[in-house]
Structure formats: C-alpha cells, structure tokens
C-alpha positions in Angstrom: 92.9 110.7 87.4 90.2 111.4 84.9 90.7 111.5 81.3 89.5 115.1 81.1 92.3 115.6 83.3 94.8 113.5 81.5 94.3 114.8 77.8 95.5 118.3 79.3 98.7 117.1 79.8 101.8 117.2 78.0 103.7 114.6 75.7 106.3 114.1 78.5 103.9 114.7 81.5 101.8 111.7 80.0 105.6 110.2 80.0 106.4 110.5 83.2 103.0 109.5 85.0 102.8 106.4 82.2 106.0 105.2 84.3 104.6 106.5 88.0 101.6 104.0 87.2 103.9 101.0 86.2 106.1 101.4 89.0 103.5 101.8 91.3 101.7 98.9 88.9 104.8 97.0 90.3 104.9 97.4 94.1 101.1 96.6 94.4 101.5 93.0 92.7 104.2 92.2 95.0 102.5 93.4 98.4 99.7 91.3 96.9 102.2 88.6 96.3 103.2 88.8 100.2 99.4 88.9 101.2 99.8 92.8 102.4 97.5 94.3 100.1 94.5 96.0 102.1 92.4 96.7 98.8 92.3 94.8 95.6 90.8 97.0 93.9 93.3 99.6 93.8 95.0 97.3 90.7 92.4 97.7 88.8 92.2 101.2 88.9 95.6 101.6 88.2 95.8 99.4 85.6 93.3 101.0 84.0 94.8 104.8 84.9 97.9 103.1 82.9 95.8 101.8 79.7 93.9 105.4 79.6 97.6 106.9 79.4 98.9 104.2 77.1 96.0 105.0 75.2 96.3 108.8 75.1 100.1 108.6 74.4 99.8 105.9 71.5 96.9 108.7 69.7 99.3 112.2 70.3 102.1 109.9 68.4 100.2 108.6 65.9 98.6 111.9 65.3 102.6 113.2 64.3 103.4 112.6 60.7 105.8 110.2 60.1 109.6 111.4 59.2 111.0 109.3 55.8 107.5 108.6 53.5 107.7 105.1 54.0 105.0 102.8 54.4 
C-alpha cells in the first residue's frame, strides 16, 4: 500500500490495518522459522507497510492537542 494511499485513511482504518500488518508480520516469521517461506522479501515490505503506518498514526496523534496542560 502506498503512502498516498495510506494518509487517506482514517484514525481507526490506519488502526486496524496497523494490526492486519503485525499479525500477518507474525505468521511470516514463523513460516520462515519452519523453512516454508517462498519469498523473503515479502518481510520487508511488510515491515516497512507497518513502520509507514506506525509512522502516519504516531503524526495524526501528535497533531491532537493534549487534554490536561501538562508538560
């Protein structure tokens, strides 16, 4: 998914694929743990897919003022 494509999304859309990519994060380090993992390279390109919305999340919350004043 581009980035284009992921800054149109909403809060909870970026939510919900955020934990679509860790799952699937998941079940690709443990076919690769078993040796049944046809192309490497498809962890890296979701780990990155999952730093992009990691990324995009941490901004849109840090873009809210905070409740309370504090420091």
């Amino acid at each position: 998914m581009k980035l284009r494509e992921l800054k149109e999304l909403s809060l909870d859309e970026l939510r919900t694929r955020e934990h679509e990519l860790t799952d699937e994060l998941f079940r690709l380090r443990m076919k690769r743990a078993s040796a049944q993992l046809p192309n490497p390279m498809k962890m890296r390109d979701t780990r990155r897919a999952l730093a992009r919305v990691k990324t995009l999340l941490h901004e849109r919350t840090a873009a809210t003022p905070m409740q309370g004043g504090g420091r």
